[in-house]
N, C-alpha and C positions, 0 to 999 in steps of 0.2 A: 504494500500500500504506500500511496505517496504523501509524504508528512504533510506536503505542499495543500494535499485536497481535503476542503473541506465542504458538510453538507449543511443545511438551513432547510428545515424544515419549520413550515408554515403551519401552525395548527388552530384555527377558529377553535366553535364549540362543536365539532364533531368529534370527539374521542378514542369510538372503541378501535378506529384503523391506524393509531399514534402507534401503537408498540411496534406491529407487523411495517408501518413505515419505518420506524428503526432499526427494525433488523434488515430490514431488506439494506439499507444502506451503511449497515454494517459490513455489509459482505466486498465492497470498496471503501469502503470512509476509515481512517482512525476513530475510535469509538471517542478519543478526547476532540476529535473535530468536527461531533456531532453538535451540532445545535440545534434548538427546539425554541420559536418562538410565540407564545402565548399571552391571553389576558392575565392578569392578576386575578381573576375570580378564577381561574381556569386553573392554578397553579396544583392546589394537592391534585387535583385527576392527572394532569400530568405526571405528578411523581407516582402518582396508584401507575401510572404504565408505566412510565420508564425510573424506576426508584435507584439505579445507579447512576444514573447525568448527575454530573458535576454542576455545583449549586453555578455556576458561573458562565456553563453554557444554557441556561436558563431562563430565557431574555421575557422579561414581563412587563406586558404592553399595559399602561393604566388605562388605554380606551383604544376602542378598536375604529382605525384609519385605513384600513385599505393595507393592498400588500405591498404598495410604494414606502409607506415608512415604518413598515415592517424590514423591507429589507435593506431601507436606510442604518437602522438601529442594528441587523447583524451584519452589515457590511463594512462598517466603523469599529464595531468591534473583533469582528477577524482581520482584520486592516490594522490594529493593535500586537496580533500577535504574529501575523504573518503578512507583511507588505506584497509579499509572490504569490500570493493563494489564490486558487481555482475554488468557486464555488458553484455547488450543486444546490439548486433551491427549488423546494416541494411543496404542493397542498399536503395535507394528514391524510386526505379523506380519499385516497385513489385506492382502487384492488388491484392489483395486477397477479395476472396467472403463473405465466410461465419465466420466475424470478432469478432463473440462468440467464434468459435473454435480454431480462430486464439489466441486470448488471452487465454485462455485456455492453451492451447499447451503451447507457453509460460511462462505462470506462473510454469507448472511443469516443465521448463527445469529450470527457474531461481531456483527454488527450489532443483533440481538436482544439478548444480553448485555448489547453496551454500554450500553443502557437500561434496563434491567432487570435486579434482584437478583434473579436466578435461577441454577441450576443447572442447565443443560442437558446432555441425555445425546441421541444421535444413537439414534432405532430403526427398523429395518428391519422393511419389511412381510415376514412369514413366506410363506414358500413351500411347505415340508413341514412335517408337526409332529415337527419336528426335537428328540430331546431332548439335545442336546450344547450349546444356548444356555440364555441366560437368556433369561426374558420380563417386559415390561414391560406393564401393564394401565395404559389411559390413563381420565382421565373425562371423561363425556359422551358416553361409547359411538359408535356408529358415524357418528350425528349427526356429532358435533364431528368427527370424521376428516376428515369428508366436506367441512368447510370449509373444509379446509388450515390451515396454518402451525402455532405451536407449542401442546402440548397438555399437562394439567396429569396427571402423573403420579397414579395411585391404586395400584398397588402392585408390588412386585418378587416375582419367582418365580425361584428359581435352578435351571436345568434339571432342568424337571419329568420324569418318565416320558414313554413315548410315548404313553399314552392320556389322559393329562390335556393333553398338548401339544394331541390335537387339539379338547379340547375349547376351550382358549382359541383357535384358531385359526377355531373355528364363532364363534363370540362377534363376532369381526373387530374385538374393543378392544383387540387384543396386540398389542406387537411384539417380534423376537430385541431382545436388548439389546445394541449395538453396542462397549460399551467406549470411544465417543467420546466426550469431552465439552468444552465451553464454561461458562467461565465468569469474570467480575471477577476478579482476584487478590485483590482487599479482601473479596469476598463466599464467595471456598472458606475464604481464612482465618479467617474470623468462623465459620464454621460446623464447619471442622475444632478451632478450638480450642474450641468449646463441645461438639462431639459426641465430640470425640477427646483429649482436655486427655495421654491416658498418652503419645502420639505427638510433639501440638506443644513440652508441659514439655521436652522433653529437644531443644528446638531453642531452649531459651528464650539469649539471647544470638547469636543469630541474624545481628542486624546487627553485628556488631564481629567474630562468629569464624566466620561460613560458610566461609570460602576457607581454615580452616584443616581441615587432612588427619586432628587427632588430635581436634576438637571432631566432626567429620561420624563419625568412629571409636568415638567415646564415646558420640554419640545413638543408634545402629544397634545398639552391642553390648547394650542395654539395652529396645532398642525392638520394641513386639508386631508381630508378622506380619500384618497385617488389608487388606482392602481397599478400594478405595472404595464401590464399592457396596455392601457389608454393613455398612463403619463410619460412612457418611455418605449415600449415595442414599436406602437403604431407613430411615432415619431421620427425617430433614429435610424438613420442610415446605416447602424452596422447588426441591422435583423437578419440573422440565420435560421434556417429550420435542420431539424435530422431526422429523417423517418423513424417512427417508431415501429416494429413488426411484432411487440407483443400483444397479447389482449390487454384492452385496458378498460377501465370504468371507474366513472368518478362518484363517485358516493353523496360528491358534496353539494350536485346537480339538478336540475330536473323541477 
């Protein structure tokens, strides 16, 4: 495993999928560079799942913002202990089947990353034109699909109807958007504080008072509700996609 990689796992109030998300990303992650970020009411059911996390990878949000400054608050703080780190960031609430291919997948995207300033978002081939996901339109059309690996994003659609669903699905350049993503900790941050500056400003002091309880209190009371992909995927010029070929399903949906 690489000391370099770390995961951020997103957890709302859905819970019973928190553990099985952690071990699944046990099976690539140092178990010290898991993080789990949750509300403060949410904190013991957190530890009822995962009762070995280290009190420190433990990020407790005092009100729930969106997963933009969720992932402000762990990307500051892995940026404290690792300036070269690769992170891996999850919803709790996914199943995934077949968790060889799962890890798998990921390890080449983390591998991808490490080389490349990109943002990587994980997307799943559609199977219905499901309209409870987003969709991801890649370019180079069905071509570029067709060659594998990763693929350069051309636009975000946040769940269409069902008859425009199926037309991106005739098309065969869409995928559901999976809410996973990779990416640099140097390379979310340069893009969060250029595309997000009302989010990052109120983390500014960062290195000297993250691990204090009334500085994390003061950024949150003050801070917009947004998310990643409307404050930052569907903005940013360095959107990637990487097929996904496991089964997936989101729990957290619908």
């Amino acid at each position: 495993m690489n000391p370099k990689h770390f995961c951020v796992i997103m957890a709302g109030g859905n819970k019973p999928f928190l553990r099985p998300t952690y071990e699944r990303f046990l099976k690539i992650i140092p178990r010290e560079n898991i993080l789990v970020v949750t509300l403060e009411k949410f904190r013991s059911a957190a530890l009822t799942a995962i009762p070995e996390i280290p009190e420190e990878n433990l990020l407790l949000e005092p009100y729930p913002r969106g997963t933009a400054p969720c992932m402000a608050y762990a990307m500051y703080t892995i940026l404290r202990r690792c300036p070269d780190a690769v992170i891996l960031a999850t919803p709790s609430d996914h199943f995934i089947q077949d968790e060889e291919l799962f890890a798998e997948t990921m390890g080449k995207v983390a591998g991808y990353v490490e080389k490349h300033d990109v943002l990587m978002t994980l997307g799943v081939v559609p199977t219905t034109p499901d309209a409870n996901f987003g969709y991801i339109q890649v370019r180079g059309g069905r071509k570029a699909i067709a060659r594998g690996g990763p693929l350069q994003v051309k636009t975000f659609t946040e769940k269409p109807d069902e008859e425009l669903a199926k037309v991106f699905i005739a098309t065969g350049e869409f995928f559901w958007n999976s809410g996973i993503f990779a990416w640099k900790a140097r390379v979310i941050r340069e893009e969060m504080e250029f595309y997000l500056p009302e989010v990052t400003e109120l983390f500014k002091g960062w290195e000297a008072c993250l691990a204090d309880p009334g500085f994390i209190q003061r950024a949150y009371a003050e801070c917009p509700r947004i998310s990643l992909d409307y404050g930052i995927m569907e903005r940013t010029g360095r959107a990637w996609l990487y097929p996904a070929r496991f089964d997936w399903q989101d729990r957290g949906r619908g």
